[in-house]
C-alpha positions as CSV (number, residue, x, y, z in Angstrom):
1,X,72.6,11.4,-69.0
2,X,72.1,8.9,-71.7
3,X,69.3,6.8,-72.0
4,X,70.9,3.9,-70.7
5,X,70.7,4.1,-66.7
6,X,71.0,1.8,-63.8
7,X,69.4,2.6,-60.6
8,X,70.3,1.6,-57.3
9,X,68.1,1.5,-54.5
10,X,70.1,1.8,-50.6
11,X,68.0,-0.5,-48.6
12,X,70.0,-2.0,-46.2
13,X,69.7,0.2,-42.9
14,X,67.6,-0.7,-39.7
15,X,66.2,2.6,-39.1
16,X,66.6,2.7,-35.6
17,X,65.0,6.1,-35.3
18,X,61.3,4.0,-36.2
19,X,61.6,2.7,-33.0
20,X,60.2,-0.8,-34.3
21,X,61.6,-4.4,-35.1
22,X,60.5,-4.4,-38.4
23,X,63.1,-2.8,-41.1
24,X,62.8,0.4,-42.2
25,X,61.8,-0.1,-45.4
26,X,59.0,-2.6,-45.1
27,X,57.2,-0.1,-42.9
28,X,53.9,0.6,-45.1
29,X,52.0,4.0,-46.8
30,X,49.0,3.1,-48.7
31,X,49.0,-0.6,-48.1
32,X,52.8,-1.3,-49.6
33,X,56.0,-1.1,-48.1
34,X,58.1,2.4,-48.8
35,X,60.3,0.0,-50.6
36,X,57.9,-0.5,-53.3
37,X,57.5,2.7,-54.6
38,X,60.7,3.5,-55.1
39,X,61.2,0.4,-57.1
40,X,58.2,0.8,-59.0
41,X,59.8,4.5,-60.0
42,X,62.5,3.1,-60.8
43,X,61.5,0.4,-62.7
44,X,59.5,2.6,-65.0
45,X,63.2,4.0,-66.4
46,X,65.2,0.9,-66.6
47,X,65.4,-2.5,-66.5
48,X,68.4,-2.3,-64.8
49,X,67.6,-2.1,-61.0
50,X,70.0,-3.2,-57.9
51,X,68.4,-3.5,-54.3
52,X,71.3,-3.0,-51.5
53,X,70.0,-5.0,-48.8
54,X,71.6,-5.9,-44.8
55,X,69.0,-5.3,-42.3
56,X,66.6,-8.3,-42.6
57,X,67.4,-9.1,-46.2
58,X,65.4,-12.4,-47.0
59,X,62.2,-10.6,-45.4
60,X,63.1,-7.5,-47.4
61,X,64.0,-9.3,-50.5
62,X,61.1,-12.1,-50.1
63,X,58.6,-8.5,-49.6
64,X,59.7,-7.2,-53.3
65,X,59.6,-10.2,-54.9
66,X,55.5,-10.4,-54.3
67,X,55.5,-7.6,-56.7
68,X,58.8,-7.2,-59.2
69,X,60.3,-9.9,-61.4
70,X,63.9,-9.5,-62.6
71,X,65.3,-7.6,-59.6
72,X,69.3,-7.3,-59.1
73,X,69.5,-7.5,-54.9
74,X,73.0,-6.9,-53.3
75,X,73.8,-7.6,-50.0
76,X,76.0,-5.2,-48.2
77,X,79.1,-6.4,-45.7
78,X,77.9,-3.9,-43.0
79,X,80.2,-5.3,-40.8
80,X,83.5,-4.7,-42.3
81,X,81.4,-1.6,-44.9
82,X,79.3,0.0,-43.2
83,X,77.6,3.6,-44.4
84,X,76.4,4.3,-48.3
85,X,80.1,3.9,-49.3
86,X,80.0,0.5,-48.4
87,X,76.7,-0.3,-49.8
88,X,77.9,1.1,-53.3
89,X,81.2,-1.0,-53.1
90,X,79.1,-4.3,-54.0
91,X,77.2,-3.0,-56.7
92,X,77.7,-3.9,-60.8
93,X,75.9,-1.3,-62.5
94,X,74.7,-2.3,-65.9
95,X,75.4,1.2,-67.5
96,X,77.9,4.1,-67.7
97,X,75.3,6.6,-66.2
98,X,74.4,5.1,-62.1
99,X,71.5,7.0,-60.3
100,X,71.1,6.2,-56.7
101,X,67.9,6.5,-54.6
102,X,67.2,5.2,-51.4
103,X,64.1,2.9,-49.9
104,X,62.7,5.2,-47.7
105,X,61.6,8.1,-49.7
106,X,58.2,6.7,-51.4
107,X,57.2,9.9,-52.6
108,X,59.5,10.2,-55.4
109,X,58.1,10.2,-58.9
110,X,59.7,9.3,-62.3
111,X,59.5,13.3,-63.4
112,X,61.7,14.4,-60.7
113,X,64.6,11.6,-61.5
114,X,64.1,12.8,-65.0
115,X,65.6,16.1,-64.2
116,X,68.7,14.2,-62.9
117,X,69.4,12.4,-66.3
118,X,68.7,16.0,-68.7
119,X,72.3,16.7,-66.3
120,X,75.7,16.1,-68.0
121,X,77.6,16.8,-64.7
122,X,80.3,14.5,-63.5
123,X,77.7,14.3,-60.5
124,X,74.4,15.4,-60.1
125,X,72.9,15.3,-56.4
126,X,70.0,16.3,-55.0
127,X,69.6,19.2,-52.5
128,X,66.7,20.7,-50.2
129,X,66.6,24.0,-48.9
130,X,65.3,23.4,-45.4
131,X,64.2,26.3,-42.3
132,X,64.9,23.7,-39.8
133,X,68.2,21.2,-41.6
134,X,68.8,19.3,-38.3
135,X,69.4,16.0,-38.5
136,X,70.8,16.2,-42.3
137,X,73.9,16.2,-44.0
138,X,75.0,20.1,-45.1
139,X,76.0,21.2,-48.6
140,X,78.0,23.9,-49.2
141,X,77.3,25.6,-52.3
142,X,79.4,27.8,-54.3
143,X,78.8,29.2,-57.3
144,X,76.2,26.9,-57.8
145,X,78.8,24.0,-57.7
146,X,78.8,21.5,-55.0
147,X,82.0,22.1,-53.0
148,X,81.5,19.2,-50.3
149,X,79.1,17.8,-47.9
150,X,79.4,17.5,-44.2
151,X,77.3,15.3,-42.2
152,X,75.6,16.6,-39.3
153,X,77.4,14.6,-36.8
154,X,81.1,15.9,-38.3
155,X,79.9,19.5,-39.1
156,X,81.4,22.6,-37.3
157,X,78.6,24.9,-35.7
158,X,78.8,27.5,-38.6
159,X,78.5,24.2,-41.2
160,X,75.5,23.7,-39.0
161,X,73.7,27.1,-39.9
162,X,73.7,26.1,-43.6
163,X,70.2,25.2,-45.1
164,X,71.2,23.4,-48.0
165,X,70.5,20.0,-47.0
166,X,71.6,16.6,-49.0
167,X,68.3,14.9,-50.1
168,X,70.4,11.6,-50.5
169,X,70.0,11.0,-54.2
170,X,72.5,11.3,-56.8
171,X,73.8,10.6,-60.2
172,X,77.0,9.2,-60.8
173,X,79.2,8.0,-64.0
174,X,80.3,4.9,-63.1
175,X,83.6,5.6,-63.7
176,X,83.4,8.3,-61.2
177,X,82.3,5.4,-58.7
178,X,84.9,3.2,-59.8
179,X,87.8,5.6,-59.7
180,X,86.3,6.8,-56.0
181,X,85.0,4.0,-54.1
182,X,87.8,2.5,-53.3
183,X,89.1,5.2,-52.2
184,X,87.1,5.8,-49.3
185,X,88.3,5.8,-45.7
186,X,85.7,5.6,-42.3
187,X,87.8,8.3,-41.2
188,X,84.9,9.5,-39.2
189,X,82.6,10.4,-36.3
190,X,80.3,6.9,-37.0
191,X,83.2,4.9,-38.6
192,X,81.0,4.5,-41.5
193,X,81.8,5.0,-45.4
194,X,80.5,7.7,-46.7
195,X,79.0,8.0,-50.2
196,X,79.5,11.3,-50.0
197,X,83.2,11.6,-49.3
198,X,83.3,10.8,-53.1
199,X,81.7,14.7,-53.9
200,X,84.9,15.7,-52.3
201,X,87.5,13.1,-54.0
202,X,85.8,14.7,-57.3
203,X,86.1,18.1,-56.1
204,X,89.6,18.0,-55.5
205,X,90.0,16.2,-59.3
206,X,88.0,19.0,-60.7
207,X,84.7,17.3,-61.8
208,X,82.1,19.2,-62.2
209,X,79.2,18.5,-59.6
210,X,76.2,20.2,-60.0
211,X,73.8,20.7,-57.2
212,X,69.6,20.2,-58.2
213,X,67.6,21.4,-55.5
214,X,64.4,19.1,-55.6
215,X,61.0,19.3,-53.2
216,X,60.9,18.3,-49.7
217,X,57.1,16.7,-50.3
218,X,59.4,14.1,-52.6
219,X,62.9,13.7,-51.5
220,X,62.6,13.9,-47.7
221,X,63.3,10.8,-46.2
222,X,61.0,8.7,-43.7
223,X,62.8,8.8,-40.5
224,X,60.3,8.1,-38.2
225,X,56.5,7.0,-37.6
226,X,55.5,10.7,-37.6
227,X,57.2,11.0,-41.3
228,X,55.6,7.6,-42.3
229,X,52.1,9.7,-41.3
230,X,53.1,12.7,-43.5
231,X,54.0,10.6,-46.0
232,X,50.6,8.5,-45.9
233,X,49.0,11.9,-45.9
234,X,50.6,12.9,-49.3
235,X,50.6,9.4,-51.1
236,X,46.9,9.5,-50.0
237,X,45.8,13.0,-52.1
238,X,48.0,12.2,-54.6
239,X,45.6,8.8,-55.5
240,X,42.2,10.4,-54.8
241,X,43.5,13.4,-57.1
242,X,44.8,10.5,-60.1
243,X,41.2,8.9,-59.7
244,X,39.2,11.7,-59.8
245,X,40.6,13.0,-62.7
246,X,39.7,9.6,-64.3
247,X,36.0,10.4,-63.4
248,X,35.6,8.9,-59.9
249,X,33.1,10.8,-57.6
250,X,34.4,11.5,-54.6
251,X,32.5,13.3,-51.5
252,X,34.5,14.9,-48.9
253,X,37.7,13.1,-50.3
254,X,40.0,13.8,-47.3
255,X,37.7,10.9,-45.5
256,X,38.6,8.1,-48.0
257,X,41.3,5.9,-47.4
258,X,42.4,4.4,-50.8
259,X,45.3,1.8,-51.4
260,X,47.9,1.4,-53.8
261,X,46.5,-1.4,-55.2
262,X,43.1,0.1,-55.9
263,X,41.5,0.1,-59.1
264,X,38.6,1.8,-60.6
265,X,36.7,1.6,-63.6
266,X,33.4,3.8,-65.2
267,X,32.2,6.6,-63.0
268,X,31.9,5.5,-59.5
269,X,30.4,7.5,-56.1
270,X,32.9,6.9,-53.0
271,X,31.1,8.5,-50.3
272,X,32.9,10.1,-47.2
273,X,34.7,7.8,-44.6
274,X,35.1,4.9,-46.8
275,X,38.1,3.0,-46.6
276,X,39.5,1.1,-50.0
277,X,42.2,-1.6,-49.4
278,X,44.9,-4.4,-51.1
279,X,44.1,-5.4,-54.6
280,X,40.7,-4.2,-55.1
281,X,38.4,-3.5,-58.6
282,X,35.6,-0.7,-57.8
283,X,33.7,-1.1,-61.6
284,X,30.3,1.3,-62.3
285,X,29.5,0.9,-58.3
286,X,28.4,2.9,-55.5
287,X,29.8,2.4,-52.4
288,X,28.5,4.2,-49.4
289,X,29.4,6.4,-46.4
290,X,31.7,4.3,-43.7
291,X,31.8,1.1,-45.6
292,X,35.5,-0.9,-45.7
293,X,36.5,-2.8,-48.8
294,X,39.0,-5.3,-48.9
295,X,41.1,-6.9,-51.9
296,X,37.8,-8.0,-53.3
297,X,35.7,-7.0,-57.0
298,X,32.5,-5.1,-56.6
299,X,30.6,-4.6,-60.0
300,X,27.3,-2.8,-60.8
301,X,26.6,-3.0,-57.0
302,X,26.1,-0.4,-53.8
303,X,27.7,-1.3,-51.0
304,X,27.1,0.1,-47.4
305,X,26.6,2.2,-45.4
306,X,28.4,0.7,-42.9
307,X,29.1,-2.4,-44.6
308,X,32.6,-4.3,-44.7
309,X,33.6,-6.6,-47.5
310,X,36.2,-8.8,-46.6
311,X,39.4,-10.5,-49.0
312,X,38.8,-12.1,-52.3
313,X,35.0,-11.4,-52.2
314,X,33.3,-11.0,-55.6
315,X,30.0,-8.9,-55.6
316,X,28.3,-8.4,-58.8
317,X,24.9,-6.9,-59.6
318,X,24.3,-6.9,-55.7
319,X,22.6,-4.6,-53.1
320,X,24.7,-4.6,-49.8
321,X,22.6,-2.7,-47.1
322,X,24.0,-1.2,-43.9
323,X,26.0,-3.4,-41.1
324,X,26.4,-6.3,-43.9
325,X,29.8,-8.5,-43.9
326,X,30.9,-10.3,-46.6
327,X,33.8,-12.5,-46.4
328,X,35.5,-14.9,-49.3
329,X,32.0,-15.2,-51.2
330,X,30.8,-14.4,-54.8
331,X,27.3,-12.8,-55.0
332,X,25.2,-11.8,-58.4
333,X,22.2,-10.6,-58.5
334,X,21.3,-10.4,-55.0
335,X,19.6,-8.5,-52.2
336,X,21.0,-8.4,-48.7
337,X,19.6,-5.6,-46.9
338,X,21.4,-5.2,-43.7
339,X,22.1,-7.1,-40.3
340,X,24.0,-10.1,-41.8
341,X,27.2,-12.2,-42.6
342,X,27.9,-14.1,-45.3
343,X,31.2,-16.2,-45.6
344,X,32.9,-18.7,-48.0
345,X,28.8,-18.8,-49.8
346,X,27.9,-18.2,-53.6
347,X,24.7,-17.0,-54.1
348,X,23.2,-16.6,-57.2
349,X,20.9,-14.1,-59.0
350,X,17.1,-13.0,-57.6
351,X,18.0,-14.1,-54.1
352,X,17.1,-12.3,-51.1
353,X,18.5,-12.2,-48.1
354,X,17.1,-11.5,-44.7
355,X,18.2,-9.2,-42.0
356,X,20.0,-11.2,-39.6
357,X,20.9,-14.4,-41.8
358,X,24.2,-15.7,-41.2
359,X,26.2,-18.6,-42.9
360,X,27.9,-20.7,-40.1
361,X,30.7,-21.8,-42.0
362,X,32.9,-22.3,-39.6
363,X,32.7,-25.5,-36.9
364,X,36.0,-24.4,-34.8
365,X,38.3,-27.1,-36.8
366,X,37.1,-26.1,-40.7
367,X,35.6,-23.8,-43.0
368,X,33.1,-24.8,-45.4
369,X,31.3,-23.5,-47.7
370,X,27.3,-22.6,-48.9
371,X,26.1,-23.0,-51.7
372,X,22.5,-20.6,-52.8
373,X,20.7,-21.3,-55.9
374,X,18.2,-18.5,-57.9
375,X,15.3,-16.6,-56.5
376,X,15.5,-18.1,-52.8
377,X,14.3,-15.8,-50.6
378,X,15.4,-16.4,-46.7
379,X,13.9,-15.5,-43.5
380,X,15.0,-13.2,-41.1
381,X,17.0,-14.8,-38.5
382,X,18.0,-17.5,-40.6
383,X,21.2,-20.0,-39.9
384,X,22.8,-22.0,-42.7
385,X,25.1,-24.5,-41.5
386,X,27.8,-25.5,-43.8
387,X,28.1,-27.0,-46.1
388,X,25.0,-26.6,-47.6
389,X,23.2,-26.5,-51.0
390,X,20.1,-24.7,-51.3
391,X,18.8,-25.1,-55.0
392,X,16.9,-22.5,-57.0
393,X,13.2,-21.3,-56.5
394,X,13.3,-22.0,-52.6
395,X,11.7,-20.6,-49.6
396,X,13.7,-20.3,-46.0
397,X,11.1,-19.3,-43.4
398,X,12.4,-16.6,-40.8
399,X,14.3,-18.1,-37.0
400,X,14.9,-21.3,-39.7
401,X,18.1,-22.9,-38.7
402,X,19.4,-24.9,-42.2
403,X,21.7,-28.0,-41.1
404,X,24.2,-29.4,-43.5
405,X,23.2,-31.2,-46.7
406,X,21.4,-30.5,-50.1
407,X,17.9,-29.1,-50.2
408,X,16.0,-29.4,-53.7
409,X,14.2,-26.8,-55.5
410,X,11.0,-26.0,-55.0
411,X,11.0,-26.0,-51.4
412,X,9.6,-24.2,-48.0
413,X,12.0,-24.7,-45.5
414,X,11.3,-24.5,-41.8
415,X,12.3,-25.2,-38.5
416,X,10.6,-23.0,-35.7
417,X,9.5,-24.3,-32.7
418,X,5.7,-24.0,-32.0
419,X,4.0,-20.6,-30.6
420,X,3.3,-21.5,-26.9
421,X,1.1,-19.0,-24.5
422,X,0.8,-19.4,-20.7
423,X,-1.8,-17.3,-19.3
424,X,-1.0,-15.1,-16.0
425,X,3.0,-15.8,-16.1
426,X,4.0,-12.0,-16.1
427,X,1.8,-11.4,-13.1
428,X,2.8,-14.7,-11.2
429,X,6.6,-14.5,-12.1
430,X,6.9,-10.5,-11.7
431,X,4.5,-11.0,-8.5
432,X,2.3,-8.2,-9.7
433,X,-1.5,-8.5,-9.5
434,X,-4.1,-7.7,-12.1
């Protein structure tokens, strides 16, 4: 195949064996939908990439869009076309040579569709050589020349005992398509077009159609949730293996949980049972057993154990101790040992933070924000009510409860009700004597 490729991705199908309302292809591994990967493949080959969409489409379409500009997206007529054929029969390809994928095998890597384009066949498509084949399409292979495909539904019980199995990828000319597609009949078990009734239109012209037998880890589809786990399984070790080649320490790395969208940079220690997720930048830090990071920027920081940092957090500089939770706040330079929560709050460098200190930013109409100053060092059991501005160089005394408004520097802040002793209580109240 020439340089010049288009790429079309079949996403249009409800995937009714997923047992769920949501469409196939939005179904998620590693915090994005299936969808995404096979665009992102795809769009590292061409810029010429066409989306078939039915099932859902504006949620489908409105999903992609989040991440890829410049996106061709056809809708399919399932009523009057349904099947693969009928998906193809709306599409424009930019270029002579067509490859088409579909949306719900997120596994597959550019260097496998590679092998696809080094083919000059007529048609190149993709086959696995499975123990167990039910449930797939059959090809029968002579002379290593495709001679036709059968689906499962339409095959005869000796079609059945073939292993070949169609993988559901192929390249096309697009002439091939052109002269073939409308050709196509629903002459069938399902009443469906089928894309591959054009491997036997060629045939019977004499193209040549090659067979490439590909891996099951990358080509089998995701058919149900128990596929969707595999799948998780594989995308998962195929990340921690990219990062820790980059230098990332990783103990016991089939306990971390690490997302697309995950970023490292410098050497970083991810101990066991941490879970990494959305868009988040892990840079020179440490983050410790059990501790959950979401879509937020830790810098020059340990985090955990046992601590959870919550969206668009930014912690720089900063020691997070055990059972900490951090939500929508930017920290540098601080100290917050363990026992606490801090939301929608900066807090700037030298502070310390007490075990069990909690921002209340939150009065069951609005959030609002706190605002923490240099070297302030707060209590135990201390309550800020938002908003509030604490400046720099101030004391919070421990069981202090901070009410809304500004507080100047060089301050002692306290609000603790006076120490009161009644002599003889426990006995009188318990009824116990002396």
């Amino acid at each position: 195949m020439s340089t010049a490729l288009s790429i079309v991705i079949l996403a249009a199908g409800k995937g009714s064996r997923m047992k769920s309302p949501k469409a196939k292809v939005l179904h998620e591994i590693g915090g994005r939908e299936m969808l995404y990967y096979s665009i992102k493949a795809a769009r590292e080959m061409t810029d010429d990439v066409i989306v078939v969409v039915a099932h859902q489409k504006e949620e489908v379409i409105a999903a992609m869009e989040r991440y890829f500009e410049g996106l061709t997206f056809v809708v399919q007529d399932t009523e009057n076309f349904p099947g693969t054929g009928g998906a193809m029969m709306g599409v424009h390809p930019k270029y002579e040579d067509v490859l088409v994928l579909n949306g719900d095998m997120p596994l597959v890597e550019r260097a496998s569709i590679e092998k696809f384009r080094a083919n000059p066949a007529d048609i190149v498509m993709s086959v696995i050589a499975l123990k167990n084949p039910s449930g797939y399409g059959r090809v029968i292979i002579e002379k290593d020349h495709v001679i036709r495909i059968v689906e499962e539904k339409d095959a005869t019980y000796a079609e059945k005992q073939v292993q070949s199995v169609n993988a559901g990828v192929y390249a096309f000319k697009h002439h091939v398509l052109q002269t073939y597609l409308p050709a196509l009949t629903n002459d069938n078990a399902q009443g469906e077009y089928y894309l591959t009734d054009v491997i036997a239109l060629a045939r019977n012209d004499d193209l040549t159609i090659t067979p490439l037998f590909v891996h099951e880890t990358e080509f089998k589809g995701v058919n149900s949730k128990a596929d969707l786990a595999h799948a998780e399984e594989i995308l998962m070790d195929r990340l921690r293996r990219f990062w820790m080649d980059q230098g990332v320490i990783m103990q016991l790395p089939q306990t971390i949980y690490l997302e697309e969208g995950v970023k490292f940079e410098g050497e970083c220690s991810i101990e066991n049972g941490v879970r990494l997720c959305g868009d988040t930048l892990i840079s020179h830090a440490h983050i410790k057993a059990h501790s959950v990071i979401e879509s937020s920027i830790i810098r020059d920081s340990d985090i955990g154990p046992l601590a959870h940092i919550r969206p668009n957090s930014v912690i720089d500089r900063t020691h997070i101790g055990n059972f900490v939770e951090v939500k929508k706040s930017t920290l540098s330079g601080v100290k917050a040992g363990h026992l606490s929560y801090l939301g929608d709050a900066t807090i700037d460098e030298g502070t310390n933070i007490g075990a069990g200190t909690i921002t209340c930013n939150y009065d069951g109409i609005k959030k609002y924000h706190t605002i923490i100053g240099k070297n302030v060092f707060i209590g135990s059991d201390t309550q800020l009510v938002a908003p509030v501005t604490i400046a720099d160089n101030v004391m919070i005394a421990a069981g202090t409860t901070v009410t809304s408004g500004s507080y100047e520097s060089d301050l002692l802040i306290l609000s603790r009700t006076p120490l009161k002793t009644i002599k003889g209580f426990f006995s009188r109240f318990f009824g116990k004597g002396k």
